[in-house]
C-alpha positions in Angstrom: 50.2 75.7 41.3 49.7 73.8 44.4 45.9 73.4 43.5 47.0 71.9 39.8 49.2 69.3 41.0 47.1 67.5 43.4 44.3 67.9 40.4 47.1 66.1 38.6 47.5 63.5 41.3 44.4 62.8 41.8 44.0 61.9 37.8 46.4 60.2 37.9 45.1 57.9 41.2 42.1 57.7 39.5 43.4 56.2 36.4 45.4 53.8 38.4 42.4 52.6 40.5 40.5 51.6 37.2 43.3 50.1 35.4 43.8 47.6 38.5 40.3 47.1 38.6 39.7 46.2 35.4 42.6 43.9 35.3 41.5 42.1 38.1 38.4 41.6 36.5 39.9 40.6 33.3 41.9 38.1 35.7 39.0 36.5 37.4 37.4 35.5 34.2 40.3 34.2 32.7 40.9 31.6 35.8 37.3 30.9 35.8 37.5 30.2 31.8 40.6 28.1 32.6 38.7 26.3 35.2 35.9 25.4 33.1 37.3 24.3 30.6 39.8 22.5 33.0 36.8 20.4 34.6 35.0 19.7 31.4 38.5 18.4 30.2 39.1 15.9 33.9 35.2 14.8 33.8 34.5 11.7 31.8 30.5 11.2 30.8 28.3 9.8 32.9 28.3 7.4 29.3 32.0 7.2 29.2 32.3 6.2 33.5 29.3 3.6 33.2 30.9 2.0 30.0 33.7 0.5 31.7 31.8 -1.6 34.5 31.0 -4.9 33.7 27.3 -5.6 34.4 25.7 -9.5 35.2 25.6 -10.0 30.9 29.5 -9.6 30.8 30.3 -11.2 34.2 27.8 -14.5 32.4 29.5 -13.8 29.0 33.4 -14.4 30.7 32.2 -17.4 33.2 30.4 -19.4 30.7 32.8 -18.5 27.6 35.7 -19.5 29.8 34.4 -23.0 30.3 33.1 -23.1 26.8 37.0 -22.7 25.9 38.2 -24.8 28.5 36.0 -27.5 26.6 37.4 -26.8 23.3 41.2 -27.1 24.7 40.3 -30.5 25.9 38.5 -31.6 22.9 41.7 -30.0 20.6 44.1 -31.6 22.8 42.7 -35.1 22.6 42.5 -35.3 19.3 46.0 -33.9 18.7 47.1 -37.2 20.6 45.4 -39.6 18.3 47.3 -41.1 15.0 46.1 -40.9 11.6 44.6 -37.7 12.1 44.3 -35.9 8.7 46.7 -32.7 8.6 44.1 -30.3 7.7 41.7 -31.5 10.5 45.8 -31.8 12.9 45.8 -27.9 12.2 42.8 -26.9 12.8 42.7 -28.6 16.5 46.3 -26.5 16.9 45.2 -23.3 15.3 41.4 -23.5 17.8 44.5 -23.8 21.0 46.5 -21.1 19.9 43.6 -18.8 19.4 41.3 -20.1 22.6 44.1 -20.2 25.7 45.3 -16.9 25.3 41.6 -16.1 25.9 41.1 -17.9 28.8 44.1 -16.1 30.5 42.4 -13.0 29.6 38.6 -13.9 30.6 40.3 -15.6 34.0 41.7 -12.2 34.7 38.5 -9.8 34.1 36.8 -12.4 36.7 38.9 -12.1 39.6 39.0 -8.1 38.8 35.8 -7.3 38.8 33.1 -7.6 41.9 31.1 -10.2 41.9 27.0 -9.6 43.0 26.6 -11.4 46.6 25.6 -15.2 45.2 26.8 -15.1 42.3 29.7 -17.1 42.0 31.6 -18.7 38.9 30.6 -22.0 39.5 26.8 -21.1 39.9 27.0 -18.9 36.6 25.7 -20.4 32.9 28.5 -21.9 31.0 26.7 -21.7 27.8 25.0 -23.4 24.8 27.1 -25.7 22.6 28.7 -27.3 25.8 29.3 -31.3 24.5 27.5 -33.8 26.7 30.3 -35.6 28.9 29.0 -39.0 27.1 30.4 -37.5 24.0 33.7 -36.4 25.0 34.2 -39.9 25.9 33.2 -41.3 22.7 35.4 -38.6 21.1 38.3 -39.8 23.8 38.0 -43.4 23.0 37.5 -43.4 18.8 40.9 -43.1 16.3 42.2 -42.4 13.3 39.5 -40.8 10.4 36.4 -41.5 12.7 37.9 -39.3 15.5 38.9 -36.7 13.2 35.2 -37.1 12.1 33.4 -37.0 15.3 35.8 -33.8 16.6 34.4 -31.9 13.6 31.2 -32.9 14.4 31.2 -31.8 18.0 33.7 -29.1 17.5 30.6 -27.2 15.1 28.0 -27.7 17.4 30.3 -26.2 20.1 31.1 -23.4 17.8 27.6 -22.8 17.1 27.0 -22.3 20.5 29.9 -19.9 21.1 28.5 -17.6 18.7 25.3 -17.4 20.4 26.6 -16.7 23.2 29.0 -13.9 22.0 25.9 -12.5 20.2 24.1 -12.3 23.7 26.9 -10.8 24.9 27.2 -7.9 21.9 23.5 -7.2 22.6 23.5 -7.6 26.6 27.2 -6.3 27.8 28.8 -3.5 28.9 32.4 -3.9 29.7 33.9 -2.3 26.1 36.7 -5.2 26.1 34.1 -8.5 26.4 32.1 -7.1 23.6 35.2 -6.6 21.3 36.2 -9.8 22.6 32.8 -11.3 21.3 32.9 -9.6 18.0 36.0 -11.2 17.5 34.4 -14.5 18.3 31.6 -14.2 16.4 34.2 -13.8 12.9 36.7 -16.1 13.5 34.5 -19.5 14.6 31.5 -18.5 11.8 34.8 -19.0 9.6 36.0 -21.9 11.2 32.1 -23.6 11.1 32.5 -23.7 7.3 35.9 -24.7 7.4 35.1 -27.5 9.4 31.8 -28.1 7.4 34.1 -28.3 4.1 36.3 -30.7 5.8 33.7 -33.1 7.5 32.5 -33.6 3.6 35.6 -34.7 2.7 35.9 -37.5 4.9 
């Protein structure tokens, strides 16, 4: 009897051993699922990581687009300060402000975020093609009424011109996801306004 219940015991030991063990087992490669799929999960792409720095196209793209901008603002400005301005030429020079300073702010800010190579500084970068010849913003500056409105839709498509260029470079060239959307965005809305302004420099 003695004989039968330690036969019994051990049975039962046995059983006990191999249930643990196998549930251990079954535990290890649970965690190490949960940890794979856990890292895979936290671990952006080498693609996804490399997208979101700005390389020299963007960091050209922002300095030169910026002062581009700056240009049209001054250009817009002037000529909303003249008289005898037609309204459809007035709202065009308001609507280019409203779209370009918000802009600005937001180029401003992705150049003193991101790091600059070592001599590469805003001043030394390209400020782009289009850029009006500082003999021309004085004629622009010192001209009225319909000849102004004239010579700032004149100017105002060559500038244009050249901002889609540039944002064109930048599509190609960039990297920083936010400049190229930026650019796409550029690209649309001045091709529209070049033949807006085309249609309106044929009417005076």
């Amino acid at each position: 009897m003695k004989h039968k219940t330690l036969c019994v015991g051990a049975l039962a030991l046995s059983t006990l051993i191999t249930l643990t063990s196998c549930a251990a087992d079954q535990g290890q490669e649970a965690q190490a699922t949960s940890e794979s799929h856990g890292s895979e999960h936290q671990m952006p792409s080498p693609s996804a990581s490399a997208a979101g720095e700005a390389n020299a196209a963007d960091m050209s793209f922002a300095s030169g687009m910026k002062a581009h901008h700056e240009q049209a603002l001054e250009m817009s400005t002037d000529l909303l300060g003249k008289e005898q301005i037609p309204g459809e030429v007035r709202k065009l020079a308001e609507q280019i402000k409203s779209a370009q300073t918000p802009e600005i702010e937001l180029m401003e800010r992705w150049l003193s975020g991101w790091d600059m190579p070592e001599g590469m500084d805003h001043g030394q970068m390209n400020h782009g093609e289009g850029m009006i010849s500082q003999e021309d913003i004085t004629s622009l500056k010192e001209a009225t009424g319909p000849t102004a409105a004239k010579l700032f839709l004149e100017q105002m498509i060559a500038h244009h011109e050249g901002a889609v260029e540039m944002a064109e470079t930048e599509i190609a060239d960039g990297s920083y996801p936010e400049a190229i959307e930026l650019s796409k965005n550029i690209v649309e809305s001045q091709t529209q306004e070049i033949q807006e302004m085309k249609d309106l420099l044929s009417t005076l």
